[in-house]
Structure formats: C-alpha cells, structure tokens
C-alpha positions in Angstrom: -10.5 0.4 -7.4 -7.7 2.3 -7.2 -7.7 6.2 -7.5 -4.8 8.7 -9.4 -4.4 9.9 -5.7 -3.7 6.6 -4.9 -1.1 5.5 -7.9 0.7 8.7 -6.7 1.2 7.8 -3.5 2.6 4.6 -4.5 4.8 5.9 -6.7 5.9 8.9 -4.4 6.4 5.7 -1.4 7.5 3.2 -3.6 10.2 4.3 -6.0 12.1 1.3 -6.6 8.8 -0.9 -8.2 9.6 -2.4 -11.2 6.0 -4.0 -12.5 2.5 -2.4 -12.2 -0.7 -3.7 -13.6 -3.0 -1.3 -13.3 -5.2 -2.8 -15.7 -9.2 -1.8 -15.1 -8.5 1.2 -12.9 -11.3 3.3 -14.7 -10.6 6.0 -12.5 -6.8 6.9 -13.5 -5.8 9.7 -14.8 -2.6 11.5 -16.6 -1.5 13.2 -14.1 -1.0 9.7 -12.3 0.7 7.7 -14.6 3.4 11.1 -15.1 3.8 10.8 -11.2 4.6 7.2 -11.8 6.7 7.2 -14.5 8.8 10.0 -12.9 9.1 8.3 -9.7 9.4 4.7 -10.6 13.0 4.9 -11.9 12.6 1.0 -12.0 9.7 0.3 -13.6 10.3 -1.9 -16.6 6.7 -3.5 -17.1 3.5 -1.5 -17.5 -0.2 -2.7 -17.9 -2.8 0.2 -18.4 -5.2 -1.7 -20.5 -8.8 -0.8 -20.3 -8.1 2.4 -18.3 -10.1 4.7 -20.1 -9.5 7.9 -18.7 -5.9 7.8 -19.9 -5.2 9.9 -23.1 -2.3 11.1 -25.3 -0.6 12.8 -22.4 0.2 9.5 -21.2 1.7 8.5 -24.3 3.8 11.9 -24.2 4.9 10.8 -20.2 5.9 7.2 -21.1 7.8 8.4 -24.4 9.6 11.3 -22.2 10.3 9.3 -18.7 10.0 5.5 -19.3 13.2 5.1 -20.6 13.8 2.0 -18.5 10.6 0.8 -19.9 10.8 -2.6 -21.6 7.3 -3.8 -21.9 3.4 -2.0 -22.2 -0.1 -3.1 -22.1 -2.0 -0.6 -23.4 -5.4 -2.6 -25.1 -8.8 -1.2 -24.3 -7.3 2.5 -23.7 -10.9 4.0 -25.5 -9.7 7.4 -25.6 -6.6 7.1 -27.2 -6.9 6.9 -30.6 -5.7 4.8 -33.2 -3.4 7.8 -34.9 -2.2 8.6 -31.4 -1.1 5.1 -31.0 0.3 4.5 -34.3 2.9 7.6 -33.4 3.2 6.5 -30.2 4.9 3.1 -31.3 6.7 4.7 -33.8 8.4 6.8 -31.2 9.5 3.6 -28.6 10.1 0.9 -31.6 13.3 -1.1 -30.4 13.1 0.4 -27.3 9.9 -1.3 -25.6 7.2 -4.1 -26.5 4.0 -2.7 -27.0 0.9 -4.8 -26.7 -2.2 -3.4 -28.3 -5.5 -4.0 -30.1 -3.7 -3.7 -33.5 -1.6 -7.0 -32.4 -4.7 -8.7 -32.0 -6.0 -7.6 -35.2 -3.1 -8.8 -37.2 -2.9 -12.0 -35.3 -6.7 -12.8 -36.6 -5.7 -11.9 -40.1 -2.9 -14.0 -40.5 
C-alpha cells in the first residue's frame, strides 16, 4: 500500500503522468495529493476513492492546481463530507467530471 511519502516521490520523479488511481491507499494524506497535483502538470484523470485520510484540503488542492484535470473519482472519501463535496463540485462544474456517492444515489432513484 502505498504511503504519502511515496505518492510524493512519484510526483517529484514523474511529472509528466497523466492518470493515477490511487484508489484504497488508506494511508494518503493532503499533503500528498498537493505534492501531486503541483507536480503532475499532466494529470488529467484522478481516482482517490476510498482513501479516507483525505479531507477538504484536498478539495482546496484539486480546485487551486488541477486545472488540467478532466476527470475525479472521489466515492468512499469518509471524511469529506457531504457539504464539503456539494461546494466542491460547484466550484469545478464544466471544468471536470466528478464521480461520487451522490451519482450513485440518483442513479438508484431514477
């Protein structure tokens, strides 16, 4: 399982990556995903579902330095809440896809 130290160092060594799933890294952090965002000038698709370390500093990195970011996996992200998210989303609408629990909700209600 892969460590913040770790995603740094990926990012710091690896600037041109343009996909990460990081999805189930319990042990990620917001300092990581800041590094990464700032780093991976690339990066265009994002998967941090069911990393539950990652907060609303997160959202505040991806809204301020994933501008080239097109598409985000976010479901299963325990501590961010459902407000946080809501804002979140209005923040990026047109300018990335974001995949979260609320999509699956509405998807069963329809």
């Amino acid at each position: 399982n892969l460590t913040g130290g770790s995603i740094i160092e990926i990012a710091v060594h690896c600037p041109k990556l343009s996909c990460v799933d990081l999805t189930g890294c319990l042990r990620v952090q917001d300092a990581a995903i800041l590094e990464l965002i700032k780093s991976a000038l690339q990066l265009a698709w994002l998967s941090i579902s069911n990393c539950e370390l990652l907060g609303k500093q997160t959202l505040a990195a991806i809204t301020d330095w994933g501008e080239g970011l097109t598409h985000l996996e976010m479901l299963g992200c325990s501590s961010m809440s459902k407000k946080d998210i809501f804002r979140f989303r209005e923040k990026v609408v047109g300018r990335m896809e974001v995949v979260t629990e609320a999509d699956d909700d509405e998807s069963m209600h329809k």
